[in-house]
N, C-alpha and C positions, 0 to 999 in steps of 0.2 A: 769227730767232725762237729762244727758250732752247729747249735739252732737260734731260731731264733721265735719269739714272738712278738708279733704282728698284734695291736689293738687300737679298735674306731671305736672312741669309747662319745659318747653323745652324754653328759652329765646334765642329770634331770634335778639334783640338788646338791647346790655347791657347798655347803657348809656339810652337808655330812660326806664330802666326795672327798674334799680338804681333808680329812680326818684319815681316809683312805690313802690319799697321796703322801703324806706326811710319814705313816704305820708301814705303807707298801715295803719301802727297800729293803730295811734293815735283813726282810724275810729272803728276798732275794738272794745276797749277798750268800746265806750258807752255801747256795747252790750252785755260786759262781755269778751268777746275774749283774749284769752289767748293762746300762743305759744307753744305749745308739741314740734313742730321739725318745722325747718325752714334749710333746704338746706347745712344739714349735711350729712356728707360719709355716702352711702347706700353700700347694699352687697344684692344681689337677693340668697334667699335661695332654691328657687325650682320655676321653669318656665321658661320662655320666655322673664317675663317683662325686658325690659330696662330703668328703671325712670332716669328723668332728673334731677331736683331740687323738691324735695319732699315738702312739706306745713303743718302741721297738726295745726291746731288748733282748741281747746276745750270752746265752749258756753254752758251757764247755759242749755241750754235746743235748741229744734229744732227751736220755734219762732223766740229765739233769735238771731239763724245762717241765718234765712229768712230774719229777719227784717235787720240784717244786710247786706246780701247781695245783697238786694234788696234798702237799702238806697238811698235818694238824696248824702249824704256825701260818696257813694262808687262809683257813679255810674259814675262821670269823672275819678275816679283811677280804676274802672272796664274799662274803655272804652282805658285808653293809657295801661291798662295790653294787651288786645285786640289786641292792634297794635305792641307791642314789644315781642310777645310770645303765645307758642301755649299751651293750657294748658288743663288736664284734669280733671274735679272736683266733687269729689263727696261730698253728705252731708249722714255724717254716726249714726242713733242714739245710743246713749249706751245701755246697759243692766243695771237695777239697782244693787247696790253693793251686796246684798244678792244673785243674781242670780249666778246657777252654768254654767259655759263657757260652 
């Protein structure tokens, strides 16, 4: 079943965030990772939230979200995301296709 991750990411410095955004995918990719939304116009429909720079991306399954964001290959572009931005991240499972919302 897909996961996904969820990221409100508030970038405190753009030229080293840039460096981060640029490095990110490739790492992705082993682990299936794929791009739903990457830091496109939002609009808040009901709440309080205020998101920054939104993130979502969709892996085969939960492992695969783990295994990647726990990687050796993420863990220095996890460390300068760290330093250039504040972020908040969730990892979300899907529902399988048959199920009703």
């Amino acid at each position: 079943m897909a996961a996904y991750l969820v990221a409100d990411v508030d970038v405190t410095d753009a030229v080293a965030f840039e460096q981060y955004r640029r490095e990110v995918p490739a790492t992705e990719v082993r682990f299936g990772g794929r791009y739903l939304g990457r830091g496109g116009l939002t609009k808040v429909l009901e709440g309080d939230w205020e998101p920054h720079r939104l993130v979502i991306i969709e892996f085969p399954d939960r492992d695969s979200l783990m295994g990647w964001y726990q990687s050796p290959e993420y863990a220095p572009l996890r460390a300068l995301r760290e330093s250039c931005a504040r972020t908040r991240i969730i990892a979300l499972e899907g529902v399988p296709v048959s199920s009703p919302v």
